[in-house]
N, CA, C and O atoms as a Maestro MAE file, in Angstrom:
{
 s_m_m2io_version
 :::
 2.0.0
}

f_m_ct {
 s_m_title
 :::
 protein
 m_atom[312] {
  # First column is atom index #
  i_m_mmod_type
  r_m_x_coord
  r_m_y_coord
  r_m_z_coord
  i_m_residue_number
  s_m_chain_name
  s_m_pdb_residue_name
  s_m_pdb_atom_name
  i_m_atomic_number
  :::
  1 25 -123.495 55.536 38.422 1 A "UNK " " N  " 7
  2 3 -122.788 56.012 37.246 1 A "UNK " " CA " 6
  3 2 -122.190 54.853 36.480 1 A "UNK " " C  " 6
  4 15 -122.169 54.888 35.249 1 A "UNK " " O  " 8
  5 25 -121.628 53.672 37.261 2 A "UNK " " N  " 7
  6 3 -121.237 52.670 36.670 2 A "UNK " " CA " 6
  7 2 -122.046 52.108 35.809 2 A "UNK " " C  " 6
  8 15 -122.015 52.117 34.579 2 A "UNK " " O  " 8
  9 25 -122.835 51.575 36.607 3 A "UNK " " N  " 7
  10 3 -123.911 51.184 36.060 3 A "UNK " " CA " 6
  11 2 -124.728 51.819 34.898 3 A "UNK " " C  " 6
  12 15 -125.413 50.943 34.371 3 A "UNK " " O  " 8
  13 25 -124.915 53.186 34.243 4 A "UNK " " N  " 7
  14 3 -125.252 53.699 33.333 4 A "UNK " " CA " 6
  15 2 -124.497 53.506 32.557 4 A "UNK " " C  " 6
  16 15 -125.032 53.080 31.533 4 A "UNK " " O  " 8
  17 25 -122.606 53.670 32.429 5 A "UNK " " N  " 7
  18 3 -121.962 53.395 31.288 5 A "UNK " " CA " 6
  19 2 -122.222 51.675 31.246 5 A "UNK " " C  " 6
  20 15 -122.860 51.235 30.290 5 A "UNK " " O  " 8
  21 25 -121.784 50.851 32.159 6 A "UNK " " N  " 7
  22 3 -122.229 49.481 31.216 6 A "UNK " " CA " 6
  23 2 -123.491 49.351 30.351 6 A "UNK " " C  " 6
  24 15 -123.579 49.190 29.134 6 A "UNK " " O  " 8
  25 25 -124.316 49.447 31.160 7 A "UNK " " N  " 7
  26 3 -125.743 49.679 30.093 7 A "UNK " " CA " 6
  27 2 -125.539 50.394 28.515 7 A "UNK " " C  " 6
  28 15 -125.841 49.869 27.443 7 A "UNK " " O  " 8
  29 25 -125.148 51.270 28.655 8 A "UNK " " N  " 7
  30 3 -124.508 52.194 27.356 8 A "UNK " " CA " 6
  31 2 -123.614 51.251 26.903 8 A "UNK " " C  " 6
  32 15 -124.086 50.660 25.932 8 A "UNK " " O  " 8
  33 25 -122.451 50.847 27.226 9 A "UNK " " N  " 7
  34 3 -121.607 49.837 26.593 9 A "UNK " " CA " 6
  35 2 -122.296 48.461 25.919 9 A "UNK " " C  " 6
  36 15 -122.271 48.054 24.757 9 A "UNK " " O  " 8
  37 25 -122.838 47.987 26.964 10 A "UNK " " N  " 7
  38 3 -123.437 47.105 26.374 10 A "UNK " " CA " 6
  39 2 -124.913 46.565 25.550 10 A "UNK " " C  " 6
  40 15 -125.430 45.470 25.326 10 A "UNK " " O  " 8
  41 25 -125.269 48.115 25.230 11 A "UNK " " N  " 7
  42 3 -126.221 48.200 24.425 11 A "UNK " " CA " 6
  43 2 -125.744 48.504 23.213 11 A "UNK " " C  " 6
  44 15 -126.460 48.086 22.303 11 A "UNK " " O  " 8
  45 25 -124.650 49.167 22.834 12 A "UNK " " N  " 7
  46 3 -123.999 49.507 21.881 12 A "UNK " " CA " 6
  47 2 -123.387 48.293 21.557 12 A "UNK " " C  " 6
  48 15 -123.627 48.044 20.376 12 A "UNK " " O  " 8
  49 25 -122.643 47.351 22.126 13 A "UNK " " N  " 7
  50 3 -122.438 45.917 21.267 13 A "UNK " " CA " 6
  51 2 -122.975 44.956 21.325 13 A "UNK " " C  " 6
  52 15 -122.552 43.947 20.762 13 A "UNK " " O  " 8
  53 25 -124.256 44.991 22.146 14 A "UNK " " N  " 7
  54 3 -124.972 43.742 21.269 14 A "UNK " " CA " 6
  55 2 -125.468 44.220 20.010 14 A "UNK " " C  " 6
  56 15 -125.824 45.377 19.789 14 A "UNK " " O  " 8
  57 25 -125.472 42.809 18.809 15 A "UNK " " N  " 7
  58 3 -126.058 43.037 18.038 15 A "UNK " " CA " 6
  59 2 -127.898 43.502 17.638 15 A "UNK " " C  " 6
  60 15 -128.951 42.987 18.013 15 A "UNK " " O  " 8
  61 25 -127.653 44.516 16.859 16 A "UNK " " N  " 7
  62 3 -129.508 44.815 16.640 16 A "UNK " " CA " 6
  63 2 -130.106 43.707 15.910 16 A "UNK " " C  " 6
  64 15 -129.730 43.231 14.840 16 A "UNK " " O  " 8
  65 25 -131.093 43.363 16.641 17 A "UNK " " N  " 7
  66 3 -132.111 42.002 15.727 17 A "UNK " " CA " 6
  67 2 -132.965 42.985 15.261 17 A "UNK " " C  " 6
  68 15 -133.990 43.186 15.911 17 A "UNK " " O  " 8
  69 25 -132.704 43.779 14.051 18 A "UNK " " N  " 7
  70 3 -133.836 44.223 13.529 18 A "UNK " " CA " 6
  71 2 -134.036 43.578 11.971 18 A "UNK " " C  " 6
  72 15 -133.091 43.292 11.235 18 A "UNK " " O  " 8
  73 25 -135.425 43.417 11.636 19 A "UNK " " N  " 7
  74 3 -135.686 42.122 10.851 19 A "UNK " " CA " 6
  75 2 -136.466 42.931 9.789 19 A "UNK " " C  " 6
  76 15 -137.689 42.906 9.925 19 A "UNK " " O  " 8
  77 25 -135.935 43.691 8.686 20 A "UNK " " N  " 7
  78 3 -136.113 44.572 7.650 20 A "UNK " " CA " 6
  79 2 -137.447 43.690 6.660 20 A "UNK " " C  " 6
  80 15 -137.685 42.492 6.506 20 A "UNK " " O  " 8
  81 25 -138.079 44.894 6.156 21 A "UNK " " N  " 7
  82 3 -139.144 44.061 5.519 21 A "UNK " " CA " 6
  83 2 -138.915 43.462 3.898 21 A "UNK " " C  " 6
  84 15 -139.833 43.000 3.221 21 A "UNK " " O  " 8
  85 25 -138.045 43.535 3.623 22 A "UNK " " N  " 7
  86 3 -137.974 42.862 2.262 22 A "UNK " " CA " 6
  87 2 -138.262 42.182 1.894 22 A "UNK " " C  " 6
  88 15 -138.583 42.209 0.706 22 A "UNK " " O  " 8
  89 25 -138.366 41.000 2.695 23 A "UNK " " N  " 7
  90 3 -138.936 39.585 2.174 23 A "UNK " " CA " 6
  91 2 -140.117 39.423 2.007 23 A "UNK " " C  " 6
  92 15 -140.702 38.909 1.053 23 A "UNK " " O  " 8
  93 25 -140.747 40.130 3.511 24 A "UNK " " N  " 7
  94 3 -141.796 39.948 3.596 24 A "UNK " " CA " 6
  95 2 -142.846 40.843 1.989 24 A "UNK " " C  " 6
  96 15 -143.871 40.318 1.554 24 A "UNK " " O  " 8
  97 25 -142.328 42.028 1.464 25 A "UNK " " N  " 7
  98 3 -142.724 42.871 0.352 25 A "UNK " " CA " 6
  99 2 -142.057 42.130 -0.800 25 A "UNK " " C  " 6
  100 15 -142.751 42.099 -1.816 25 A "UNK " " O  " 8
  101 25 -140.969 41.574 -0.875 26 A "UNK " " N  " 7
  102 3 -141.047 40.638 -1.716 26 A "UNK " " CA " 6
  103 2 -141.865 39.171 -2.163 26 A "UNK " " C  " 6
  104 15 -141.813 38.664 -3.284 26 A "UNK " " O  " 8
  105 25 -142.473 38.747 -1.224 27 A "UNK " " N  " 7
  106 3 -143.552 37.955 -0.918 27 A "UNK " " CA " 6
  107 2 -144.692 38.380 -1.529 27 A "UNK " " C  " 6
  108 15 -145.384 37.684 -2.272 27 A "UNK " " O  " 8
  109 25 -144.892 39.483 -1.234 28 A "UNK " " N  " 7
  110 3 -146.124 39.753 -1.535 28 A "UNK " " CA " 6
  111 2 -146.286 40.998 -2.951 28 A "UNK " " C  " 6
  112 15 -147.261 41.721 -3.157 28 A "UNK " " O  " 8
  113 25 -145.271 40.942 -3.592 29 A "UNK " " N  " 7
  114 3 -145.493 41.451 -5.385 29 A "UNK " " CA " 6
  115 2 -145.257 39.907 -6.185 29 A "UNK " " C  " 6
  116 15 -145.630 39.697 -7.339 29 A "UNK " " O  " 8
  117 25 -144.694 39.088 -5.479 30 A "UNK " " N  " 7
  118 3 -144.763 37.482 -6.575 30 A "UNK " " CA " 6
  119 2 -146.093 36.928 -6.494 30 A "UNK " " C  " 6
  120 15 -146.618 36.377 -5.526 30 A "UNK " " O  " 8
  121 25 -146.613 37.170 -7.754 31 A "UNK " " N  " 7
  122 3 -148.131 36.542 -8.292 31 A "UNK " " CA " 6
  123 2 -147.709 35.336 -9.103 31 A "UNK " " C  " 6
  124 15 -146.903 35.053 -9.990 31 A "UNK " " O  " 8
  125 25 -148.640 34.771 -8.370 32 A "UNK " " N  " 7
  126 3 -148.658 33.205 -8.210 32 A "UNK " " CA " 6
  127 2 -149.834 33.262 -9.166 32 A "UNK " " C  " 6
  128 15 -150.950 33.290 -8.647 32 A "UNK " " O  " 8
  129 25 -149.749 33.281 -10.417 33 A "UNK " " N  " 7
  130 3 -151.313 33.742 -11.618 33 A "UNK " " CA " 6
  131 2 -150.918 32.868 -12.615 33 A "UNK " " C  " 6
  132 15 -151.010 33.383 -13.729 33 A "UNK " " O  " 8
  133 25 -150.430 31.502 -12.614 34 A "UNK " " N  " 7
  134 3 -150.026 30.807 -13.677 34 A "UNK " " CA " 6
  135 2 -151.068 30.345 -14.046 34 A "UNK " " C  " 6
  136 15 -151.249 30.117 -15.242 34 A "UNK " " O  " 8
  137 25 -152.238 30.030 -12.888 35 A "UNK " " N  " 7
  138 3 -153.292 29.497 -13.311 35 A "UNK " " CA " 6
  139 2 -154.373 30.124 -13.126 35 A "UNK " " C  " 6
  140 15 -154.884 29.858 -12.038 35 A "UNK " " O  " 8
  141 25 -155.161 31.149 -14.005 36 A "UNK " " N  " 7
  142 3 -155.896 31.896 -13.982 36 A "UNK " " CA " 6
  143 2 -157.702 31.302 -13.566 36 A "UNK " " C  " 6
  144 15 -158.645 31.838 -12.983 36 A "UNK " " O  " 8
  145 25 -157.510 30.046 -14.182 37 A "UNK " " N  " 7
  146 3 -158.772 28.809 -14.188 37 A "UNK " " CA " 6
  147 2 -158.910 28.139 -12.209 37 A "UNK " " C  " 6
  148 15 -159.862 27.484 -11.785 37 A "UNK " " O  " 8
  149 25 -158.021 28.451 -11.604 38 A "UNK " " N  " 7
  150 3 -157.803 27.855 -10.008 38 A "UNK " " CA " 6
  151 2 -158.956 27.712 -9.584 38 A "UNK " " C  " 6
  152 15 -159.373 26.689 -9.042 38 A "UNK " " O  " 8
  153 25 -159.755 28.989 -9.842 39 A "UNK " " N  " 7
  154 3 -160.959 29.223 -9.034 39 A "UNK " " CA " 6
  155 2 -162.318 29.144 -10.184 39 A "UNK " " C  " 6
  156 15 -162.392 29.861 -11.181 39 A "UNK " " O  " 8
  157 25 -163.069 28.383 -9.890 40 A "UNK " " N  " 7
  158 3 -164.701 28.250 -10.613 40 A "UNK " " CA " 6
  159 2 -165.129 29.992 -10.799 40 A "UNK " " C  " 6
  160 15 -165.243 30.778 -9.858 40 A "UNK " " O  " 8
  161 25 -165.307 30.297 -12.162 41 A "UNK " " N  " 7
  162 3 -165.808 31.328 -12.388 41 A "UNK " " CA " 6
  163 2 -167.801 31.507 -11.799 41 A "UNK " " C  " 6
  164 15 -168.495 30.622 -12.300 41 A "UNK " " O  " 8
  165 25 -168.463 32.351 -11.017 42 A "UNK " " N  " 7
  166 3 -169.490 31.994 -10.683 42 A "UNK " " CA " 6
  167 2 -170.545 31.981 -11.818 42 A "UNK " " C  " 6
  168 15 -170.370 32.414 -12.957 42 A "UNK " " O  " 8
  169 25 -171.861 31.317 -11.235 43 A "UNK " " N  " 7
  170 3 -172.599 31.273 -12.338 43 A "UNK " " CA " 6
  171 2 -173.897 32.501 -11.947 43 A "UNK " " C  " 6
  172 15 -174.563 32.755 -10.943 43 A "UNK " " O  " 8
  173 25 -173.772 33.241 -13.821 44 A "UNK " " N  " 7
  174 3 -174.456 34.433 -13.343 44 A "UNK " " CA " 6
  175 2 -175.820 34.387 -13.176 44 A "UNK " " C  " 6
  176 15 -176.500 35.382 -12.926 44 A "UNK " " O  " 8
  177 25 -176.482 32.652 -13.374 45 A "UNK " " N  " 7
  178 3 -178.151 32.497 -13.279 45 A "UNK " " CA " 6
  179 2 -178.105 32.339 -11.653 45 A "UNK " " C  " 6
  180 15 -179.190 32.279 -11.075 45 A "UNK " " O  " 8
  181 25 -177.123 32.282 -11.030 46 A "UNK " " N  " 7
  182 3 -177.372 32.608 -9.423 46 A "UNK " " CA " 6
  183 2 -176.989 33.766 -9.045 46 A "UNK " " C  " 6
  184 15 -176.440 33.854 -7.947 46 A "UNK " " O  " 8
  185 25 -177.164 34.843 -9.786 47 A "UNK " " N  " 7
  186 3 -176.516 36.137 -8.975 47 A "UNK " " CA " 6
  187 2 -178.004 36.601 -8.502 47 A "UNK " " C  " 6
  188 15 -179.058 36.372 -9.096 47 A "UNK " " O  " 8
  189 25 -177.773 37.489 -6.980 48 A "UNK " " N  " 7
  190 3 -178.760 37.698 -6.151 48 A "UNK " " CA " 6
  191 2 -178.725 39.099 -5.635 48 A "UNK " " C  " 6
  192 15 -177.899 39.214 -4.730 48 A "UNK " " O  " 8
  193 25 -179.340 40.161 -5.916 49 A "UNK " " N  " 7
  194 3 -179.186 41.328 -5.154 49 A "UNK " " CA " 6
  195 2 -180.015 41.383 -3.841 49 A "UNK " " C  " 6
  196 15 -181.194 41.067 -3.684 49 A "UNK " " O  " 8
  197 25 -179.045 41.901 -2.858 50 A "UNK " " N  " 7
  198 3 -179.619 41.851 -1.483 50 A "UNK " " CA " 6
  199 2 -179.991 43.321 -1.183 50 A "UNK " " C  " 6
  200 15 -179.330 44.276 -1.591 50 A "UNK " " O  " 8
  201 25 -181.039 43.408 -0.481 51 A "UNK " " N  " 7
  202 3 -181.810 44.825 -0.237 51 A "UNK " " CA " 6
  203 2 -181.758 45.131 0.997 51 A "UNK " " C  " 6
  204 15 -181.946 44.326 1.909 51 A "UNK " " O  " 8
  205 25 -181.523 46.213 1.123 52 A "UNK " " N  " 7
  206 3 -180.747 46.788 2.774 52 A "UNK " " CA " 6
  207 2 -181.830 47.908 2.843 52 A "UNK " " C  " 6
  208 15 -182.072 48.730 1.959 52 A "UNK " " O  " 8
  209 25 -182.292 47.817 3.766 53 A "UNK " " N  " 7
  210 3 -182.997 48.378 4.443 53 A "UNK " " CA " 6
  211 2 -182.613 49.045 6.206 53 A "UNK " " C  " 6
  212 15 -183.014 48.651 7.301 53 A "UNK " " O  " 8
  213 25 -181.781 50.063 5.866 54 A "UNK " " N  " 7
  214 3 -181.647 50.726 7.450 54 A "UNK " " CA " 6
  215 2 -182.882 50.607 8.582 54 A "UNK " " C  " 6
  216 15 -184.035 50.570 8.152 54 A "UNK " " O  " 8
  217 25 -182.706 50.563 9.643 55 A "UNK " " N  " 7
  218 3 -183.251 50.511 10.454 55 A "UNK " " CA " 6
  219 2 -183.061 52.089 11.084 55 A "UNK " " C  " 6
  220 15 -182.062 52.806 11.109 55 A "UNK " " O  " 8
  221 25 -184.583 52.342 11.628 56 A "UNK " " N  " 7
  222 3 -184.332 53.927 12.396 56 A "UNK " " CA " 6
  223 2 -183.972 53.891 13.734 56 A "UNK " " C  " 6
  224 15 -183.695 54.925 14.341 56 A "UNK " " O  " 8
  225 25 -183.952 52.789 14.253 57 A "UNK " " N  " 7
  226 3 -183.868 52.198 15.825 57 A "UNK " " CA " 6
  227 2 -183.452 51.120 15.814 57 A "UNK " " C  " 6
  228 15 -183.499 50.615 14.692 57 A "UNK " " O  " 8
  229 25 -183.046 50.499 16.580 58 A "UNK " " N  " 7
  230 3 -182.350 49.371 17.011 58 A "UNK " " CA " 6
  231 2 -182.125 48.694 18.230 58 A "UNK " " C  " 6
  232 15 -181.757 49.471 19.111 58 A "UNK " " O  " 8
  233 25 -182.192 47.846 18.488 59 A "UNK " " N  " 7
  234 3 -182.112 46.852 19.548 59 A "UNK " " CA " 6
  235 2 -182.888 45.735 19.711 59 A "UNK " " C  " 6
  236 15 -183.599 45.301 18.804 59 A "UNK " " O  " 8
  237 25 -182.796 45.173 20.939 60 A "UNK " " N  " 7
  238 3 -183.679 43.294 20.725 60 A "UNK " " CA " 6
  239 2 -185.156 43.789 20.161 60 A "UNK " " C  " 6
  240 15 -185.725 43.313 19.179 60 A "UNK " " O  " 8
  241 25 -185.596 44.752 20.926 61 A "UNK " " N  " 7
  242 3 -187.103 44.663 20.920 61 A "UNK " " CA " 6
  243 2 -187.974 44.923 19.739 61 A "UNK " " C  " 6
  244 15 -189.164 44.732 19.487 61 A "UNK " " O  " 8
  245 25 -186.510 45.646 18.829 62 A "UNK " " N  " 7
  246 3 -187.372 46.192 17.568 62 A "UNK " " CA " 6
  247 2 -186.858 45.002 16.641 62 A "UNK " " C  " 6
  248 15 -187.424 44.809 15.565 62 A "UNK " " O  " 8
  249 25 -185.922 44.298 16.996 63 A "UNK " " N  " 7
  250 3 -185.470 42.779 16.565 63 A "UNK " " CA " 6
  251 2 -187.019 41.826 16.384 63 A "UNK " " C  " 6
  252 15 -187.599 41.170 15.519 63 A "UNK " " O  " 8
  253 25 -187.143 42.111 17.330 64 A "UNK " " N  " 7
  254 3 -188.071 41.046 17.566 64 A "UNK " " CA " 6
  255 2 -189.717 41.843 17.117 64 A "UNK " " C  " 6
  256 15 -190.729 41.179 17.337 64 A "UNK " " O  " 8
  257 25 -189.811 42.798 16.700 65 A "UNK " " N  " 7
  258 3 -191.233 42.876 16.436 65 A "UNK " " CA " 6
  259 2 -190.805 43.205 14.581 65 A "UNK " " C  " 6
  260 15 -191.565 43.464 13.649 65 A "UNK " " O  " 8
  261 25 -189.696 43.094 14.603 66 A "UNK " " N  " 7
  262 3 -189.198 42.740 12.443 66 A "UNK " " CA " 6
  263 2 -189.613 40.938 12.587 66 A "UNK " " C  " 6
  264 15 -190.657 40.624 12.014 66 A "UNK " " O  " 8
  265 25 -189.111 40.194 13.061 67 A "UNK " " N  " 7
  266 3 -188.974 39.076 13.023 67 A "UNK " " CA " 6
  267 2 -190.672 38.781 13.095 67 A "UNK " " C  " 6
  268 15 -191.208 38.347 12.076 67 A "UNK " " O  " 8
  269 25 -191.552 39.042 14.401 68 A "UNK " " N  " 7
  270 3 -192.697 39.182 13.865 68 A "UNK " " CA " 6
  271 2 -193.525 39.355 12.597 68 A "UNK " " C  " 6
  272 15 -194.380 38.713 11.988 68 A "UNK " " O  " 8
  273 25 -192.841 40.587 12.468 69 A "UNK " " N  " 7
  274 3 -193.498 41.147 10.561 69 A "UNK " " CA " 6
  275 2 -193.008 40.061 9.377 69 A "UNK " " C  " 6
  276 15 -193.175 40.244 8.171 69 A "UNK " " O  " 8
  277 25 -192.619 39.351 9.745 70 A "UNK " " N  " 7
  278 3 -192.189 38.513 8.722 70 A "UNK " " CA " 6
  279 2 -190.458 38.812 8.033 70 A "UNK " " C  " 6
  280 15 -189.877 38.036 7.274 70 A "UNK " " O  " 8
  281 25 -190.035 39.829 8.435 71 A "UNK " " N  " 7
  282 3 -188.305 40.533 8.545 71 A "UNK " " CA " 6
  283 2 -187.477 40.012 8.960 71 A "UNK " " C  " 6
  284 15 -187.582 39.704 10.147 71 A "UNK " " O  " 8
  285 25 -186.482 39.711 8.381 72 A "UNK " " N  " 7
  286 3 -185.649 39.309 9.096 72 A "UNK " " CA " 6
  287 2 -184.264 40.373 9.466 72 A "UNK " " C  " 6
  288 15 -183.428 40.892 8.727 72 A "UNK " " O  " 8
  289 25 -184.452 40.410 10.844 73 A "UNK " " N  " 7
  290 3 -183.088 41.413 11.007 73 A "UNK " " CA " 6
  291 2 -181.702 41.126 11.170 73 A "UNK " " C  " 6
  292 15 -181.057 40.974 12.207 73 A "UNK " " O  " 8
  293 25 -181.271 41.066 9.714 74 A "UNK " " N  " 7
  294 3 -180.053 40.425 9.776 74 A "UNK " " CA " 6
  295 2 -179.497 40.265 8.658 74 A "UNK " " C  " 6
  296 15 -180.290 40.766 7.861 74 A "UNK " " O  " 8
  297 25 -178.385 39.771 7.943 75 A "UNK " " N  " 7
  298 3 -178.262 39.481 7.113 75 A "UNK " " CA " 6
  299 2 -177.863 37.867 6.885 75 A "UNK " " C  " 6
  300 15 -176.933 37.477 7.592 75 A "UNK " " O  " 8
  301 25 -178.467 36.886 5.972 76 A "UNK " " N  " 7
  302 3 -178.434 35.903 6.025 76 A "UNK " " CA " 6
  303 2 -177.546 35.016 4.704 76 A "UNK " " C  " 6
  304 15 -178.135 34.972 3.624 76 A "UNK " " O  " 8
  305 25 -176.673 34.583 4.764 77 A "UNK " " N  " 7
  306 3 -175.555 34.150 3.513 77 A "UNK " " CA " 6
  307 2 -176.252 32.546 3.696 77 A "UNK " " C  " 6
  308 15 -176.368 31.987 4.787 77 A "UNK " " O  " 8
  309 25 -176.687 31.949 2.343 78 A "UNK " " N  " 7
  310 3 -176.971 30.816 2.098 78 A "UNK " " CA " 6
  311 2 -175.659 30.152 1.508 78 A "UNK " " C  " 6
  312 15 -175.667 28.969 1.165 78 A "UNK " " O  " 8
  :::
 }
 m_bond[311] {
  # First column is bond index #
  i_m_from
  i_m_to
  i_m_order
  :::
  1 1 2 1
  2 2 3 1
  3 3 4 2
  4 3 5 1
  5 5 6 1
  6 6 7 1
  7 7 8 2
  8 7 9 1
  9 9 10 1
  10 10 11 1
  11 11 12 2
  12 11 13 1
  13 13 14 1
  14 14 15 1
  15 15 16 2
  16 15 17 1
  17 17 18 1
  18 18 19 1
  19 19 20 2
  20 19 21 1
  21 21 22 1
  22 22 23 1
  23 23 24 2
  24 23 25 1
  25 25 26 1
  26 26 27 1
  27 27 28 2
  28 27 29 1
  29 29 30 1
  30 30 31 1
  31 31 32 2
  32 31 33 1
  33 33 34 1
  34 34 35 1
  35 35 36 2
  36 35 37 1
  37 37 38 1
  38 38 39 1
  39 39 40 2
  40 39 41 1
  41 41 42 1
  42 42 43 1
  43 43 44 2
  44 43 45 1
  45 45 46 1
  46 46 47 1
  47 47 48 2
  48 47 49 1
  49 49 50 1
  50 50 51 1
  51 51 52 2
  52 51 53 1
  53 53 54 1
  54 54 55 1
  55 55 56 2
  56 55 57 1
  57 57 58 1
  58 58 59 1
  59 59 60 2
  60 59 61 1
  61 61 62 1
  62 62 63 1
  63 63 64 2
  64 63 65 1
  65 65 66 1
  66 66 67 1
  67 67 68 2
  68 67 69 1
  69 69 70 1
  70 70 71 1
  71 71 72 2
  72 71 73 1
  73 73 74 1
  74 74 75 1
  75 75 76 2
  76 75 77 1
  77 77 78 1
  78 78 79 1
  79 79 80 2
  80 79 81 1
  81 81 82 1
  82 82 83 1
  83 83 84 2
  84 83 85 1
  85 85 86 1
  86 86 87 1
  87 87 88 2
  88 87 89 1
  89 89 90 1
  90 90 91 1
  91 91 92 2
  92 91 93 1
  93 93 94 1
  94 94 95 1
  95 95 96 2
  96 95 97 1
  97 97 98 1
  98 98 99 1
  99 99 100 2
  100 99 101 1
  101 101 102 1
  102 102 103 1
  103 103 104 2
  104 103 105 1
  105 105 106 1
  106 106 107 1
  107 107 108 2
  108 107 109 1
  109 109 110 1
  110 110 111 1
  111 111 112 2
  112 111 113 1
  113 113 114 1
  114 114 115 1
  115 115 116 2
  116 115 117 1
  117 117 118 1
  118 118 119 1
  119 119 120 2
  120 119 121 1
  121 121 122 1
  122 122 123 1
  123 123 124 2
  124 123 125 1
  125 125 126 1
  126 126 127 1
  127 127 128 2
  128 127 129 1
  129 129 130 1
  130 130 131 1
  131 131 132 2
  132 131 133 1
  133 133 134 1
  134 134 135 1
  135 135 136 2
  136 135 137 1
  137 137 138 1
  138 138 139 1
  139 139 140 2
  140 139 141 1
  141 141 142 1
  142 142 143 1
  143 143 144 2
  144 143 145 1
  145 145 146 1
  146 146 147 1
  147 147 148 2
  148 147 149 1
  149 149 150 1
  150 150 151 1
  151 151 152 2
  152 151 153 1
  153 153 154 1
  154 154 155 1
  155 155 156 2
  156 155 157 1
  157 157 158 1
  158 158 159 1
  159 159 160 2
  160 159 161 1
  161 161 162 1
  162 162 163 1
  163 163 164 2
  164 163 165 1
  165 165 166 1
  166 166 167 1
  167 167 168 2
  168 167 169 1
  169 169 170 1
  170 170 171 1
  171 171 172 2
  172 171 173 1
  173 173 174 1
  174 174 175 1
  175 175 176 2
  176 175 177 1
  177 177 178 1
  178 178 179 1
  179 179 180 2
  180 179 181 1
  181 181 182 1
  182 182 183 1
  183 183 184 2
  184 183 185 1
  185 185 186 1
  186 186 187 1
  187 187 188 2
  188 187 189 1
  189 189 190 1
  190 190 191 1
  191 191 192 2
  192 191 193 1
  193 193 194 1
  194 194 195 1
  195 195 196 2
  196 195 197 1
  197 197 198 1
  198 198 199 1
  199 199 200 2
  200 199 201 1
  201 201 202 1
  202 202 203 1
  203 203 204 2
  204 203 205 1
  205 205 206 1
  206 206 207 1
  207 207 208 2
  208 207 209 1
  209 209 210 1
  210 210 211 1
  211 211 212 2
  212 211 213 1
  213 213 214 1
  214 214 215 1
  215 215 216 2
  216 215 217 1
  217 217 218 1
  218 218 219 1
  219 219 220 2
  220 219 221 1
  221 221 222 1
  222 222 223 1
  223 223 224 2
  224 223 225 1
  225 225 226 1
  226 226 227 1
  227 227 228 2
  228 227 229 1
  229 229 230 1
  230 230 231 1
  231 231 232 2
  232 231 233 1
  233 233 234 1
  234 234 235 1
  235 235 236 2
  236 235 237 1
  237 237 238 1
  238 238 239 1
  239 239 240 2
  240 239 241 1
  241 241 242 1
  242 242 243 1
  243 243 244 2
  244 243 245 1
  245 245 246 1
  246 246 247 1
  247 247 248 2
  248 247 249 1
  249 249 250 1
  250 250 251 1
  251 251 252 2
  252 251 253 1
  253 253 254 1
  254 254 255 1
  255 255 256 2
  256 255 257 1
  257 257 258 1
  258 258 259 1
  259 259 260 2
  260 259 261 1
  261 261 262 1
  262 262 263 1
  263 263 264 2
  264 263 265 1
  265 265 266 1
  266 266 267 1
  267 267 268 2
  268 267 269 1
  269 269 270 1
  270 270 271 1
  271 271 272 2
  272 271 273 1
  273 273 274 1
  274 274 275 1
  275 275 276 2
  276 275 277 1
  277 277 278 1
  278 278 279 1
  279 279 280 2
  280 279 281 1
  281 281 282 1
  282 282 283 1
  283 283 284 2
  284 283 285 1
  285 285 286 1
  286 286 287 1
  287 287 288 2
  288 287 289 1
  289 289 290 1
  290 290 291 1
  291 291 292 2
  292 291 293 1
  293 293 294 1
  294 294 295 1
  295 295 296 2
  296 295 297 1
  297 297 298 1
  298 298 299 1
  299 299 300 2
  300 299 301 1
  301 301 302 1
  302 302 303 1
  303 303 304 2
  304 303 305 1
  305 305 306 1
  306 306 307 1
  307 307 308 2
  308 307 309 1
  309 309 310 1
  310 310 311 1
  311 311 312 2
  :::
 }
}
């Protein structure tokens, strides 16, 4: 019984470290957009559409008889 009221006592005065999000949501509505130019706009004589093709099955073996066919199973970022 003792032992339950200290626990109770002394959970009630230590202080709560609870660490409210404000800053962190204040952080993150300040746009940093002074410089709109930061980033290289891309160039649209390299734009590339990639063609997806589902697969009806899957695994190594059907991996490997695409890769055969000349397929590649995968997607590949140059």
């Amino acid at each position: 019984m003792f032992l339950l009221q200290w626990r109770c006592a002394s959970a009630l005065s230590a202080p709560l470290q609870l660490r409210h999000y404000t800053q962190s949501a204040i952080a993150a509505l300040v746009d940093d957009d002074s410089n709109p130019e930061s980033f290289p706009r891309p160039d649209p004589k390299y734009d590339q559409t990639i063609l997806v093709v589902p697969r009806l099955v899957f695994g190594k073996s059907i991996s490997a008889k695409e890769q055969k066919a000349g397929r590649v199973p995968g997607i590949i970022f140059e």
